[in-house]
N, CA, C and O atoms as CSV, one atom per row, in Angstrom:
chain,resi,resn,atom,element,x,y,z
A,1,UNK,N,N,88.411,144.369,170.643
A,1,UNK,CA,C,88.765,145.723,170.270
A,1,UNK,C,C,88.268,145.998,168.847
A,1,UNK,O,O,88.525,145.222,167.927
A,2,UNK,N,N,87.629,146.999,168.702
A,2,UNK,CA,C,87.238,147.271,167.424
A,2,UNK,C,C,88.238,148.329,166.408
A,2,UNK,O,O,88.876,149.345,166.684
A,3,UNK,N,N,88.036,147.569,165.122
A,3,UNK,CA,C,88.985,148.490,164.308
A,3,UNK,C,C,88.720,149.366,163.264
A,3,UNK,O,O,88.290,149.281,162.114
A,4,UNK,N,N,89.185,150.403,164.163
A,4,UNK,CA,C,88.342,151.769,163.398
A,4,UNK,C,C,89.417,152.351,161.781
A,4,UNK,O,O,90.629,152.196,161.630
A,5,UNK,N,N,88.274,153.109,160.662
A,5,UNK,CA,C,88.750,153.001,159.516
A,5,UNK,C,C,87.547,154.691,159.397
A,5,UNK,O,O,86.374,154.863,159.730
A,6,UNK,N,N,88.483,155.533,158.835
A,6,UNK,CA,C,88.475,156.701,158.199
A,6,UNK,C,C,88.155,156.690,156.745
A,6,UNK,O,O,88.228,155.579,156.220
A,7,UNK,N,N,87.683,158.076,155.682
A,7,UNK,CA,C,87.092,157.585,154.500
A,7,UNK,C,C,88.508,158.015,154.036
A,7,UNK,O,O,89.136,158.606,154.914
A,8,UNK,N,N,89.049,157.878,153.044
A,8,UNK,CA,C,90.120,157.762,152.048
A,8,UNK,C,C,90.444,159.242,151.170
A,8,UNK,O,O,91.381,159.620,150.467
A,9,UNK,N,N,88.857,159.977,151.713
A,9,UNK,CA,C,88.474,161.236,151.015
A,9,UNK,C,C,88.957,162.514,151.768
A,9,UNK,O,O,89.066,163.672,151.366
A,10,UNK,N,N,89.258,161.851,153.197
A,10,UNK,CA,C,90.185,162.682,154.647
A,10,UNK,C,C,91.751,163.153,154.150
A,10,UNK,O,O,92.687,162.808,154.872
A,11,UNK,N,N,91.905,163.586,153.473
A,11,UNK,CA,C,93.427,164.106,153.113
A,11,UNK,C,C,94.504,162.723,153.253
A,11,UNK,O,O,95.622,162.759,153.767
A,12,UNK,N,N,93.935,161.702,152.739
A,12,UNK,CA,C,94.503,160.588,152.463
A,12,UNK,C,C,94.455,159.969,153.784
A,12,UNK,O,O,95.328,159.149,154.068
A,13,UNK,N,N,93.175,160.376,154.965
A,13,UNK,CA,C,93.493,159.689,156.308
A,13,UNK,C,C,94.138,160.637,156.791
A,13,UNK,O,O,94.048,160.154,157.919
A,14,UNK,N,N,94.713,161.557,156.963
A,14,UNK,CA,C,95.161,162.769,157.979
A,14,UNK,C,C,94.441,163.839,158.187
A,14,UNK,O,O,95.046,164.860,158.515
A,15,UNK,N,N,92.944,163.879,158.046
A,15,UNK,CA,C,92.386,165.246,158.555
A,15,UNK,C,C,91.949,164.428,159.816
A,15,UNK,O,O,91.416,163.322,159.909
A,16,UNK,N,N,92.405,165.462,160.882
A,16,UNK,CA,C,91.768,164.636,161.698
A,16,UNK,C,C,89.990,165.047,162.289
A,16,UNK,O,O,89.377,164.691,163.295
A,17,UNK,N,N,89.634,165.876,161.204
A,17,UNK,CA,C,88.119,165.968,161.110
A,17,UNK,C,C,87.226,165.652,160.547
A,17,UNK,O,O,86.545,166.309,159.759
A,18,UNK,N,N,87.097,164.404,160.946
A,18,UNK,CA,C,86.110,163.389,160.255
A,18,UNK,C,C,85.135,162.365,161.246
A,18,UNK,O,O,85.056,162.568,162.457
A,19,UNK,N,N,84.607,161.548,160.751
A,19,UNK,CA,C,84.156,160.379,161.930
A,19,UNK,C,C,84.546,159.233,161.182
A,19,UNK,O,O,84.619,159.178,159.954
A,20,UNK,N,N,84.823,158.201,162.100
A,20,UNK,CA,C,85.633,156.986,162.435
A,20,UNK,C,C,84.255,156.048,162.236
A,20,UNK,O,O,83.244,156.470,162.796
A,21,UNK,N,N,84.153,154.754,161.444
A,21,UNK,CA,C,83.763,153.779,161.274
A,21,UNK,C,C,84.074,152.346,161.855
A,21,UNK,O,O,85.058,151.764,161.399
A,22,UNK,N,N,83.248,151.679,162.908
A,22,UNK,CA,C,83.871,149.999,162.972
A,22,UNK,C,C,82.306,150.034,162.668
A,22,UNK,O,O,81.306,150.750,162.666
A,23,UNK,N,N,83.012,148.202,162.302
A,23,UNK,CA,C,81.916,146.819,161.961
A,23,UNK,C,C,82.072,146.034,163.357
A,23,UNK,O,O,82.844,145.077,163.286
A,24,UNK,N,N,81.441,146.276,164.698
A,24,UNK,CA,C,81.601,145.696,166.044
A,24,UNK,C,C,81.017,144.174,165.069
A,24,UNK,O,O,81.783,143.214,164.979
A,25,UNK,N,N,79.890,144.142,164.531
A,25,UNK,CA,C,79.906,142.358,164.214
A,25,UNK,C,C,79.004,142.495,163.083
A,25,UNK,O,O,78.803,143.698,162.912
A,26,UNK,N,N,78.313,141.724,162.159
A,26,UNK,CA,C,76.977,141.762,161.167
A,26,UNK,C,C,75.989,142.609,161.265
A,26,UNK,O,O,75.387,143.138,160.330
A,27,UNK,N,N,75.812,142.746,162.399
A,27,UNK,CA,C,73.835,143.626,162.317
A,27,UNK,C,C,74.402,144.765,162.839
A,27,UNK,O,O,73.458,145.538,163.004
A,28,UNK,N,N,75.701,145.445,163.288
A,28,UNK,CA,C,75.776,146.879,163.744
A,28,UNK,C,C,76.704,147.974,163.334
A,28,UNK,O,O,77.857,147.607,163.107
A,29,UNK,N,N,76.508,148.909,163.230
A,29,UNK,CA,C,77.614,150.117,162.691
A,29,UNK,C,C,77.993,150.832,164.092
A,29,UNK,O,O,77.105,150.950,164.936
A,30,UNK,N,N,79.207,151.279,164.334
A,30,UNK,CA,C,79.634,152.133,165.201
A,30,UNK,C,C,80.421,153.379,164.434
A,30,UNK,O,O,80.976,153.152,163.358
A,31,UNK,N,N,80.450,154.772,165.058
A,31,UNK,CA,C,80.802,156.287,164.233
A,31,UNK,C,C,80.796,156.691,165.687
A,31,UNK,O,O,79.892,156.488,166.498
A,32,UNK,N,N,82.306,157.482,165.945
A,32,UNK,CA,C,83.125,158.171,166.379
A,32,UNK,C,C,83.736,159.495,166.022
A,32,UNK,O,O,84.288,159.396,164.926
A,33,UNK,N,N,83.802,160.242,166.340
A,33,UNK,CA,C,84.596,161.729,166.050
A,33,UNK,C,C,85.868,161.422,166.276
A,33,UNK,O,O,86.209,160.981,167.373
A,34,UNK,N,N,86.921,161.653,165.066
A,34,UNK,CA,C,88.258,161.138,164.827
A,34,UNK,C,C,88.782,162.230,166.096
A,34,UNK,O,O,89.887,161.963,166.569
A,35,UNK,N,N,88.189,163.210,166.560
A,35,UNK,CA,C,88.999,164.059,167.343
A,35,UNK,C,C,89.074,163.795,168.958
A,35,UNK,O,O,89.868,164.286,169.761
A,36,UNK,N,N,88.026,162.888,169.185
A,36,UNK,CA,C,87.646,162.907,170.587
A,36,UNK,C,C,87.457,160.940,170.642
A,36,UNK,O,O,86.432,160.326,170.938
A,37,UNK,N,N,88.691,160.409,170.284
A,37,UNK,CA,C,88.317,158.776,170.094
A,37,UNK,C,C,87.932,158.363,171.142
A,37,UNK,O,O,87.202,157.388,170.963
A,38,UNK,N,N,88.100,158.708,172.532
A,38,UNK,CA,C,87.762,158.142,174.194
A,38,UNK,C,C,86.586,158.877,174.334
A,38,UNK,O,O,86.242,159.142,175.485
A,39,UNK,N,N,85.876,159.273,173.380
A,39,UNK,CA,C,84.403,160.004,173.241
A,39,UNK,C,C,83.975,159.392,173.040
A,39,UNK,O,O,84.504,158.299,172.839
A,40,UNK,N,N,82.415,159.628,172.908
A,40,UNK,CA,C,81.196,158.267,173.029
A,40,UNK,C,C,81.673,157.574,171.438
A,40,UNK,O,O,82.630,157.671,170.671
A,41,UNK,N,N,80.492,156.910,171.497
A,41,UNK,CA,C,80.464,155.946,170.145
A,41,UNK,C,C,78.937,155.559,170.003
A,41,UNK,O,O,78.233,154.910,170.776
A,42,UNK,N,N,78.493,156.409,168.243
A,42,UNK,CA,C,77.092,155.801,168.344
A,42,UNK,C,C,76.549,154.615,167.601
A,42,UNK,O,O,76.462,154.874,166.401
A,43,UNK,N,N,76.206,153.561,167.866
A,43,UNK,CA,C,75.840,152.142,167.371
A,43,UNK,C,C,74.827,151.791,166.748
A,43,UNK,O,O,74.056,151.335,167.592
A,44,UNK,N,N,74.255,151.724,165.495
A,44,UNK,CA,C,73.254,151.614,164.408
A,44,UNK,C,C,73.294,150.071,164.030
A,44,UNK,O,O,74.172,149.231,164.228
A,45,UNK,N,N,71.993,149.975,163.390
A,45,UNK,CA,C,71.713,148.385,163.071
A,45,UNK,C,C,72.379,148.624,161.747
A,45,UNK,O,O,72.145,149.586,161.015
A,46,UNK,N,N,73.469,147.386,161.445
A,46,UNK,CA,C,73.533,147.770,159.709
A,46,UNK,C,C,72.569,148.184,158.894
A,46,UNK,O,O,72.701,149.194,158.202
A,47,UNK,N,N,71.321,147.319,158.894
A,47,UNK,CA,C,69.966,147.829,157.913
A,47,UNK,C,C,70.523,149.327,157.598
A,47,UNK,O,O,71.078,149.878,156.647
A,48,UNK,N,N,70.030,149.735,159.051
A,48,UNK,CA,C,69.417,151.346,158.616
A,48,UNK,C,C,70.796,152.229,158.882
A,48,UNK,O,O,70.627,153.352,159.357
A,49,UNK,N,N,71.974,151.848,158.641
A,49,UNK,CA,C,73.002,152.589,158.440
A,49,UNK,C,C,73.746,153.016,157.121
A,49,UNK,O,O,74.418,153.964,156.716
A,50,UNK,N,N,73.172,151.572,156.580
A,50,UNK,CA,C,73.263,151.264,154.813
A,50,UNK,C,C,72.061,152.540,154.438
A,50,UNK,O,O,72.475,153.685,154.259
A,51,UNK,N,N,70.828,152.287,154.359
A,51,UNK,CA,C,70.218,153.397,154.341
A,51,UNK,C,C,70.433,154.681,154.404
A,51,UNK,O,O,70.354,155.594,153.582
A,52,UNK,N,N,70.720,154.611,155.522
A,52,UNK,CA,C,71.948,156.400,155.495
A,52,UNK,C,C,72.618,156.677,154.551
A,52,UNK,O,O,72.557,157.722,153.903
A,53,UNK,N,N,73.421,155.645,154.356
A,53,UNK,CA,C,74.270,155.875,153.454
A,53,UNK,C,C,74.039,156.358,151.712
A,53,UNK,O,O,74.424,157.171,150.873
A,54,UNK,N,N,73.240,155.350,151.889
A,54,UNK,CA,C,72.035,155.906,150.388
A,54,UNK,C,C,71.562,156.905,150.095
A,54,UNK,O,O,71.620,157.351,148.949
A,55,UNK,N,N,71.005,157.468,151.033
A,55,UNK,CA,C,70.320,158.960,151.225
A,55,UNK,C,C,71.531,159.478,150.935
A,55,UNK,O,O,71.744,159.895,149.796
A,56,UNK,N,N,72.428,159.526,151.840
A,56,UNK,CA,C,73.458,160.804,151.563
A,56,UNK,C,C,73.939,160.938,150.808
A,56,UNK,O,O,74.485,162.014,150.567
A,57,UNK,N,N,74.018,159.423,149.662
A,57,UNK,CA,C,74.794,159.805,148.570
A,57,UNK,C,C,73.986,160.550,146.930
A,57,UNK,O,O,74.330,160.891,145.798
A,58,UNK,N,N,72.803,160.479,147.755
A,58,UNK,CA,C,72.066,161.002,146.434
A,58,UNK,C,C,71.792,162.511,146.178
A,58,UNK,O,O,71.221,162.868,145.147
């Protein structure tokens, strides 16, 4: 079971409009819509999720 984690920046974790983060294992990212959790789930190689992450923060 994977354990999903919200950003801290979500009304302390209560908006429930956000997307949902697991670490399924080392090489992959999974992101969920906090609203629809029995909704898909999309799965990225860490590499290029870290990447993302970079971009967006600049």
């Amino acid at each position: 079971m994977l354990r999903w984690r919200k950003s801290s920046y979500t009304n302390a974790g209560n908006d429930p409009q956000c997307v949902e983060l697991a670490c399924p294992d080392d090489e992959r990212r999974a992101v969920r819509d906090s609203k629809h959790r029995a909704g898909p789930e999309l799965t990225f190689p860490a590499a290029a999720f870290r990447a993302f992450l970079a971009d967006a923060r600049k």
